[in-house]
C-alpha positions as CSV (number, residue, x, y, z in Angstrom):
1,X,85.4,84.8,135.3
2,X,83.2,81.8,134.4
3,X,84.7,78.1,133.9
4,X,83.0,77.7,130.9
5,X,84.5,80.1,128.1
6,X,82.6,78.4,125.0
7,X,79.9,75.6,124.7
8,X,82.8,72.7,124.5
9,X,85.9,74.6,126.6
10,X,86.4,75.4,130.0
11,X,89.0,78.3,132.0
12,X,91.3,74.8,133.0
13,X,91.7,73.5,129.7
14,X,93.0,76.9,128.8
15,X,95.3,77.4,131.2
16,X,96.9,74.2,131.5
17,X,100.1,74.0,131.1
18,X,102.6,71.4,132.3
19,X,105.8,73.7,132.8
20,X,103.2,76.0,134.6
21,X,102.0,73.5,137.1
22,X,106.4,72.1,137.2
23,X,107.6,75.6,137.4
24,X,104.3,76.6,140.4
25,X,103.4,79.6,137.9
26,X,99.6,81.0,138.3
27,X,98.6,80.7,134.8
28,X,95.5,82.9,135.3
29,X,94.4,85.4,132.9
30,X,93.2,88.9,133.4
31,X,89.6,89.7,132.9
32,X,91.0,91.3,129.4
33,X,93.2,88.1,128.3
34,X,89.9,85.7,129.3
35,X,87.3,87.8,126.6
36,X,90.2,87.4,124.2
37,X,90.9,83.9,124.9
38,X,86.5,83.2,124.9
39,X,86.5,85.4,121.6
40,X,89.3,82.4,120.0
41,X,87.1,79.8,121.5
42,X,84.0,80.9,120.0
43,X,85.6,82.1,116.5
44,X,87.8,79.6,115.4
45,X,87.8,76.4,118.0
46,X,84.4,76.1,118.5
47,X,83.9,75.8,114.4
48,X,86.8,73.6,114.2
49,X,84.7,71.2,116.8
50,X,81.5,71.1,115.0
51,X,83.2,70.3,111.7
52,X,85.7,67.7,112.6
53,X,85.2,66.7,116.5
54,X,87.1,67.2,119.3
55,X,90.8,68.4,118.2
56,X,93.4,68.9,121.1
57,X,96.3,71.6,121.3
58,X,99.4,72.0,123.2
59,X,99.2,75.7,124.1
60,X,97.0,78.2,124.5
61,X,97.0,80.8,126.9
62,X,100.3,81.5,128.4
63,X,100.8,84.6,131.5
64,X,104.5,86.4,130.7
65,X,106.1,84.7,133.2
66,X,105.0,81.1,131.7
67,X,105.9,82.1,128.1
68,X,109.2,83.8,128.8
69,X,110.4,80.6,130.9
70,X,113.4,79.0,129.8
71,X,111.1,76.1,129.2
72,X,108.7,77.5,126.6
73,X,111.1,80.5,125.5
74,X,107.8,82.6,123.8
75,X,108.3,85.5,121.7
76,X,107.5,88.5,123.9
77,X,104.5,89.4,121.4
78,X,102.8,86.3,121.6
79,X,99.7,86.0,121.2
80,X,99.4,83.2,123.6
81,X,99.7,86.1,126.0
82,X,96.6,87.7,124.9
83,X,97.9,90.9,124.5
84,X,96.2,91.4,121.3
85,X,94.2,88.5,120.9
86,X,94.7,84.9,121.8
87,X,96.4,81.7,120.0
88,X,96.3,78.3,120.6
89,X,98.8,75.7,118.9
90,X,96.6,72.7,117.7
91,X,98.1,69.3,116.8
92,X,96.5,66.0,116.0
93,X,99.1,63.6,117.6
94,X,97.6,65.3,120.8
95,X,94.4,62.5,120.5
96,X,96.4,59.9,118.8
97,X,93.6,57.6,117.5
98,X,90.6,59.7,117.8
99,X,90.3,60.8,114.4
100,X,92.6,60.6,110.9
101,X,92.4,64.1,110.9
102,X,95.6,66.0,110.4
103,X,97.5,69.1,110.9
104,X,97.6,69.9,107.2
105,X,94.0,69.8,106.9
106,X,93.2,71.9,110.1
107,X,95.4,74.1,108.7
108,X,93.7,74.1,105.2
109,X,90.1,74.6,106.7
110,X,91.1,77.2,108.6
111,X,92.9,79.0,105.9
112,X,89.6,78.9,103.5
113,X,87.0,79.0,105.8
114,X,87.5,81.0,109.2
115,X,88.7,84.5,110.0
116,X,91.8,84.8,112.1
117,X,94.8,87.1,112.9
118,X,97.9,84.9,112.3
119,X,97.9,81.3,110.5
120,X,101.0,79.7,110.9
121,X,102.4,76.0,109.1
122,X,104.7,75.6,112.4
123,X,108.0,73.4,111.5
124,X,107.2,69.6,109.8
125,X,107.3,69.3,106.3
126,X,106.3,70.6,103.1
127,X,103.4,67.9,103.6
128,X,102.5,68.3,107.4
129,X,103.3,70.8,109.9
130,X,104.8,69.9,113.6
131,X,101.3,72.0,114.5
132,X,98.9,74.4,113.8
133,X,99.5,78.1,115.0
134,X,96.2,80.7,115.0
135,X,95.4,83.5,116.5
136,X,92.0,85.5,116.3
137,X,91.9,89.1,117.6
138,X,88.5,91.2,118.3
139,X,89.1,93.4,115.6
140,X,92.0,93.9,112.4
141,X,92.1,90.0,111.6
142,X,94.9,90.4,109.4
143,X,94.8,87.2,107.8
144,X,98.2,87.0,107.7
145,X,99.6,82.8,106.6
146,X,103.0,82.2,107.7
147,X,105.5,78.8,107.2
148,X,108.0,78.6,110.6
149,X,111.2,76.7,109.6
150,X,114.7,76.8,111.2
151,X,117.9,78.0,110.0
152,X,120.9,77.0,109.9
153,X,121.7,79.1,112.9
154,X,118.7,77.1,114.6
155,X,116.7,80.6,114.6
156,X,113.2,80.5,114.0
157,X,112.1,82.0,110.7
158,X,109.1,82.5,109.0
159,X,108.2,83.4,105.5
160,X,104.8,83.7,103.7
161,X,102.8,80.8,102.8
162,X,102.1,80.6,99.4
């Protein structure tokens, strides 16, 4: 596996994770979770940075043992796993500063203007979201657009973006 995974993003910016590096969990992909995580770098992040600069993201790949920690409590299909693809979670307040870019309009240009898997409004508010869910799988995109709220069990729910 090379360092480099796209022209802007490297292997360690991928992998880093700070409950990983707490916890001493090798956050290393396999050779088959690396081409999916290059194929979400090259598809939907790498656009993303030529239109609007550098964006950051909390999450992106994640081995099973890091996503089922207690810590991060991932759905056991996450794509963060690269099982079928990849996903990152992107979020402005990441580069406070940087730019006036925010998570409602990531999410917008992705929505009209790149192919992905899942797009997902994660949590905020009917104006901006808490972050910016994608994934982007080598084949069967489904395009699916999803809202995340809570409810009043605290249960994660998510329902169609219209």
């Amino acid at each position: 596996m090379e360092n480099q995974i796209s022209k802007n993003i490297t292997l360690q910016q991928v992998i880093a994770s700070s409950v990983a590096k707490s916890y001493g969990i090798d956050n290393t992909p396999s050779q088959y979770q690396y081409e999916a995580c290059k194929l979400l770098a090259e598809n939907v992040i790498e656009p993303l940075f030529e239109k609007f600069g550098r964006i950051g993201w909390t999450s992106y790949f994640r081995c099973k043992k890091l996503n089922s920690h207690p810590k991060i409590r991932g759905s056991a299909t996450s794509d963060h796993q690269a099982l079928n693809g990849s996903a990152v979670d992107l979020d402005t307040d990441v580069f406070p500063g940087i730019s006036k870019l925010t998570n409602a309009e990531i999410f917008k240009y992705i929505k009209e203007n790149l192919r992905f898997d899942q797009l997902i409004w994660e949590f905020g508010s009917a104006k901006e979201p808490g972050w910016v869910h994608v994934s982007y799988r080598k084949k069967d995109n489904r395009n699916m657009i999803l809202i995340s709220f809570k409810n009043k069990l605290n249960e994660t729910k998510y329902l169609s973006y219209k």
